[in-house]
C-alpha positions in Angstrom: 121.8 118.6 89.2 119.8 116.4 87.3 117.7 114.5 89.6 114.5 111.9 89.1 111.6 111.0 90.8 112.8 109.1 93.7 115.0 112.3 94.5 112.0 114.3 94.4 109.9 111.8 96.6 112.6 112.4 99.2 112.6 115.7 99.2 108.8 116.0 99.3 109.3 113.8 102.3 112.0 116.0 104.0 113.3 119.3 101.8 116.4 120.0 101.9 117.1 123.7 102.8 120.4 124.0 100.8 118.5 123.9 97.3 118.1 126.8 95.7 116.1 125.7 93.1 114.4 122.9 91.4 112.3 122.8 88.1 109.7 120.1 87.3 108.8 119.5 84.0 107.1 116.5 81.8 104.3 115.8 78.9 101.5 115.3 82.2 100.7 118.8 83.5 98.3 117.6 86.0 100.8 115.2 87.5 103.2 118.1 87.0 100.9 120.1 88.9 100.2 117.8 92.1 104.2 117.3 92.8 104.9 121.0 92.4 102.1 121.3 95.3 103.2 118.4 97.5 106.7 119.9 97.3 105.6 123.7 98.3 103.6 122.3 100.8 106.2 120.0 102.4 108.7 123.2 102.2 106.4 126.1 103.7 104.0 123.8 105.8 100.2 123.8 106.1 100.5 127.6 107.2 102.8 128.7 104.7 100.5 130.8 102.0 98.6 132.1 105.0 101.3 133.7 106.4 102.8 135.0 102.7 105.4 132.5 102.3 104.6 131.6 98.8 105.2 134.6 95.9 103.0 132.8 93.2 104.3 134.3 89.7 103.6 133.2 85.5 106.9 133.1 83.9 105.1 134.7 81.3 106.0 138.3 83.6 109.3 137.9 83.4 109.9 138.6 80.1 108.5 142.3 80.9 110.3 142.5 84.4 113.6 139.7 84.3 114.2 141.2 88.0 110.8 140.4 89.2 111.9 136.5 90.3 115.4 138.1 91.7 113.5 140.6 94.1 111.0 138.0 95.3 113.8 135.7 96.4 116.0 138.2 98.0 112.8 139.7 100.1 112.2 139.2 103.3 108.9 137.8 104.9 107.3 139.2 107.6 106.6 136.2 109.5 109.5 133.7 110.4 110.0 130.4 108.4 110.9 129.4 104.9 109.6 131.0 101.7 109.3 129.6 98.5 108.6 131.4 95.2 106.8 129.4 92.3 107.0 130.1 88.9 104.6 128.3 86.7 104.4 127.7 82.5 107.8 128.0 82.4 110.0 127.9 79.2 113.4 128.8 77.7 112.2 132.8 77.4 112.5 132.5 81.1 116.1 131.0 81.2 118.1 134.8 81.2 115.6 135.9 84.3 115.9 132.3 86.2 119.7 131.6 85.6 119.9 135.1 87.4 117.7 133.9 90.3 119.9 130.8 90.6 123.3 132.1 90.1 122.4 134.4 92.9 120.8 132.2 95.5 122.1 132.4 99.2 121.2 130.3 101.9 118.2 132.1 103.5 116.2 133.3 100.3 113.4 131.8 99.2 113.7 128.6 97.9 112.5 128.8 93.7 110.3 126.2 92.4 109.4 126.0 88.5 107.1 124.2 86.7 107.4 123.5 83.0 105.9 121.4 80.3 107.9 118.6 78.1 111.9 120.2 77.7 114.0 118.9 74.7 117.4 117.8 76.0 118.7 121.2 74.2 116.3 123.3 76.3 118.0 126.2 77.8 115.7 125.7 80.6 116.7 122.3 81.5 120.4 122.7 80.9 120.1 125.8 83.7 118.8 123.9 86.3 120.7 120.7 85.6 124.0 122.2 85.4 123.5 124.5 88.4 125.6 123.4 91.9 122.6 124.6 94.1 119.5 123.5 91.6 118.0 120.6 90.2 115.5 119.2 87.8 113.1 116.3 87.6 111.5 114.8 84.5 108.1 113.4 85.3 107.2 110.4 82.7 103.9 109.2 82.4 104.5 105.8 84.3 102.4 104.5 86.7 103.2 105.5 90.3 105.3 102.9 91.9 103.9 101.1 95.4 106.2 103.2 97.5 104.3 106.6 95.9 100.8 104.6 96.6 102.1 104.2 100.2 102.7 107.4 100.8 99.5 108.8 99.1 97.6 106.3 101.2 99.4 107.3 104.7 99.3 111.2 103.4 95.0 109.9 103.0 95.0 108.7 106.5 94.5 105.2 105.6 97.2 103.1 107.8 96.1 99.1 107.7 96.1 98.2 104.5 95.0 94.4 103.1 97.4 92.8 100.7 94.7 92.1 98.4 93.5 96.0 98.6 96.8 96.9 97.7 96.8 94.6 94.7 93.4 96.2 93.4 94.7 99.8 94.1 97.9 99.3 92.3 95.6 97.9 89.4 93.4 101.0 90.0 96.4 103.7 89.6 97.2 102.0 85.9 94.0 102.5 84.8 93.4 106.5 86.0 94.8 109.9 85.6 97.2 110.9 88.7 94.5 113.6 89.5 91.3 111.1 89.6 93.9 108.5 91.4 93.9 111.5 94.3 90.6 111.9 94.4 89.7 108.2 94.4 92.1 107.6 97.4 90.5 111.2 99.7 86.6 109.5 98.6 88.4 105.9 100.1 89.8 107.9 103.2 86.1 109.0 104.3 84.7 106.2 103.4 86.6 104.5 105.7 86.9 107.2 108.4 85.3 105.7 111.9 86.1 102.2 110.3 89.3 100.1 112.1 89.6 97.2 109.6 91.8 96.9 106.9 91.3 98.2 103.7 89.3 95.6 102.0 88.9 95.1 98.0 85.3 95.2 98.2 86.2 98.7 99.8 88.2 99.8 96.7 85.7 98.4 94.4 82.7 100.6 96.4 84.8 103.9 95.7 86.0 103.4 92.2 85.2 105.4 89.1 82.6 103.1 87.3 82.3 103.2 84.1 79.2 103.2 81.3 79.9 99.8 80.6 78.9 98.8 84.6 74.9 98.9 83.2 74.8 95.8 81.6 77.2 93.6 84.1 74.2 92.0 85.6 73.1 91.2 82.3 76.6 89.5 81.5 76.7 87.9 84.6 73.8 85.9 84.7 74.3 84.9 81.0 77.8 83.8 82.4 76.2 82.0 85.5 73.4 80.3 83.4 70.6 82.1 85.3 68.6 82.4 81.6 65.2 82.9 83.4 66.8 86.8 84.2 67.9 87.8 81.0 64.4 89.0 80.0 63.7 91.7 82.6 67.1 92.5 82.6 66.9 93.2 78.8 64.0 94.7 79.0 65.2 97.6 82.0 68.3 98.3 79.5 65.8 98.6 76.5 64.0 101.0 78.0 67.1 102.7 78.8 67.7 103.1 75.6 70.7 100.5 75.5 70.7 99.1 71.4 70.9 95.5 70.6 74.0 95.8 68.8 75.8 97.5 71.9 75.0 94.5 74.1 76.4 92.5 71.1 79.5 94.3 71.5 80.0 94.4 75.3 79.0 90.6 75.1 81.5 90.3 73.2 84.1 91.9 75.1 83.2 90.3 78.0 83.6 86.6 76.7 86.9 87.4 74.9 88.3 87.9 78.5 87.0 84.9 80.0 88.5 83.4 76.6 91.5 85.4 77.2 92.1 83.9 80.5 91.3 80.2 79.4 94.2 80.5 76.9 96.7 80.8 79.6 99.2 77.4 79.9 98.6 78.4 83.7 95.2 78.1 83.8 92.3 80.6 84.1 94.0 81.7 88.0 97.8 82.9 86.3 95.7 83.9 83.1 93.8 86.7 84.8 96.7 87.8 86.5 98.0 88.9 83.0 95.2 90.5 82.3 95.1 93.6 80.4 93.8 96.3 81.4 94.1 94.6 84.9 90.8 93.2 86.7 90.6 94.2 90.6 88.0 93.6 93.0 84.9 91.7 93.2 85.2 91.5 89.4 88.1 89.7 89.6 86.8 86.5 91.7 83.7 87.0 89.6 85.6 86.3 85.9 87.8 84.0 87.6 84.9 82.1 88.4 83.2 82.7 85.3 86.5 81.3 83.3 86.7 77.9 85.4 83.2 77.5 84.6 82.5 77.8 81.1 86.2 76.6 80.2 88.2 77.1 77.2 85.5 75.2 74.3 82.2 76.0 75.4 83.9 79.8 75.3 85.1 79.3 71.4 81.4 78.3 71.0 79.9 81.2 72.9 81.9 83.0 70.4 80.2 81.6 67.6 77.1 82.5 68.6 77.8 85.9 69.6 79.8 86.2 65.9 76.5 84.4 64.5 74.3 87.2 66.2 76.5 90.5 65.7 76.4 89.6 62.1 72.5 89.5 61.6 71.9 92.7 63.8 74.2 94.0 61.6 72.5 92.6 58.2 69.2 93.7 56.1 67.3 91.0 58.5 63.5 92.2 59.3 63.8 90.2 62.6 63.7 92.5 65.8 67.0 93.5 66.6 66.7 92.9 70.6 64.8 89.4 70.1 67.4 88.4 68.4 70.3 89.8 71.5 67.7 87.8 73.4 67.6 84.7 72.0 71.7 84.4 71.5 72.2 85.4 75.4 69.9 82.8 76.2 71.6 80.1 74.2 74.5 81.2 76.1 72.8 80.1 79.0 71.5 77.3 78.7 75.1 76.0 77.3 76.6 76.6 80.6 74.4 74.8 82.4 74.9 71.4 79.9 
């Protein structure tokens, strides 16, 4: 049976006992990797590998023993329940040893569970488990999870009363990160929030989120943004002596005023222009550039521009002039326009 990722939600949600097989495979081994355990778990229980449930196995020892897969499925477990037997790295050098395993499945042996990385249509793997009455297989793509799979992460977390704002910024958050740091983000938000009854909040997705290098100089671009010029020289001066170059706050000031450009340009205005934004902005962030946009609106941004362009170019050039005096001087320029 050829089956997809809602199929294999529901049956990570309640197995079904009259599978014999099923065989993930996609590009992604680590999201790969976490459905293969969410599905063993969900078929043996939190119990299951203590009590010898599971028969781990590299397909890579089949080719030396085809039986080996066979004989773990027909055994019998010395403690009651089902058994499932996992067979990781799969590929088509497995097929002969696997179509044997799933040819001869009867209700009551272990249920088989394969892993495997991208399969070609023609795979011999894939056509096994797609073509067999009692088997499936599931392609996992590299698309975002949808808000049903962030639910269920979130309720599988222990977080139950979530904001509609929160939901927003974690959806945001799942686009930007590997499924494996995703997890991890969401079991850091669960303690965080363990002992606390309100609702998931943004400003409690935005205290648990990966931050990045870049998140040094935000003060920096904020109060050139807000027009606070009297900050930018002990702020530049901290990131100096951390070692931050002139040219690199050229660059991230850039970046940060081609967003607030970005989301001028919109025929919607800065609120539906920030909305498209790319990758998406979540959090306190968001209100901040929102803010930020309305503010400076869409000329004095060209003009910032200017002078950033203006400024890039003579760090850049054989100019003697110091290279941070002159980062200073263009930020505070900024500044002052905003406040006009």
């Amino acid at each position: 049976m050829k089956l997809n990722a809602r199929d294999l939600a529901r049956l990570i949600a309640k197995p079904d006992p009259a599978l014999g097989g099923l065989l993930i495979y996609g590009q992604d081994l680590m999201r790969v990797a976490l459905k293969r355990q969410e599905l063993v778990a969900a078929i043996i229980g939190p119990q299951g590998e203590a009590e010898m449930r599971l028969e781990r196995m590299p397909a890579a020892e089949l080719r030396r023993n085809p039986a080996l897969v066979l004989d773990a499925i027909k055994a019998q477990g010395f403690f009651p329940g089902p058994r499932v037997v996992l067979v990781e790295d799969a590929n088509d050098t497995a097929s002969d040893a696997l179509g044997a395993a799933v040819t001869d499945w009867r209700k009551g042996d272990a249920q088989l569970v394969v892993t495997a990385g991208a399969l070609k249509a023609s795979a011999k793997l894939r056509k096994l488990f797609e073509g067999a009455k009692t088997a499936g297989a599931v392609a996992l793509y590299d698309d975002p999870p949808s808000r049903e799979e962030i639910e269920a992460a979130l309720a599988k977390a222990g977080l139950e009363k979530i904001g509609g704002e929160a939901m927003r910024d974690l959806t945001a958050l799942s686009r930007l990160l590997d499924p494996g740091d995703f997890r991890q983000t969401l079991e850091k938000l669960a303690l965080y929030k363990h002992g606390d009854a309100t609702p998931l909040s943004p400003e409690d997705v935005a205290a648990v989120a990966p931050v990045s290098n870049e998140a040094a100089v935000d003060d920096l671009l904020d109060a050139v943004a807000n027009g606070q010029a009297d900050q930018i020289g002990p702020l530049l001066a901290r990131l100096q002596a951390q070692g931050v170059a002139a040219v690199t706050l050229a660059i991230m000031a850039m970046r940060h005023f081609r967003s607030l450009h970005a989301i001028s340009c919109d025929p919607g205005g800065p609120s539906a222009g920030i909305q498209k934004a790319r990758p998406p902005i979540f959090g306190p962030r968001r209100d901040k550039l929102l803010a930020q946009a309305q503010r400076w609106g869409l000329m004095r941004l060209e003009r910032a521009l200017g002078d950033l362009v203006e400024a890039d170019l003579t760090l850049r050039s054989a100019s003697n002039a110091p290279s941070m005096a002159v980062m200073e001087r263009a930020l505070i320029r900024l500044a002052m326009l905003v406040r006009r």
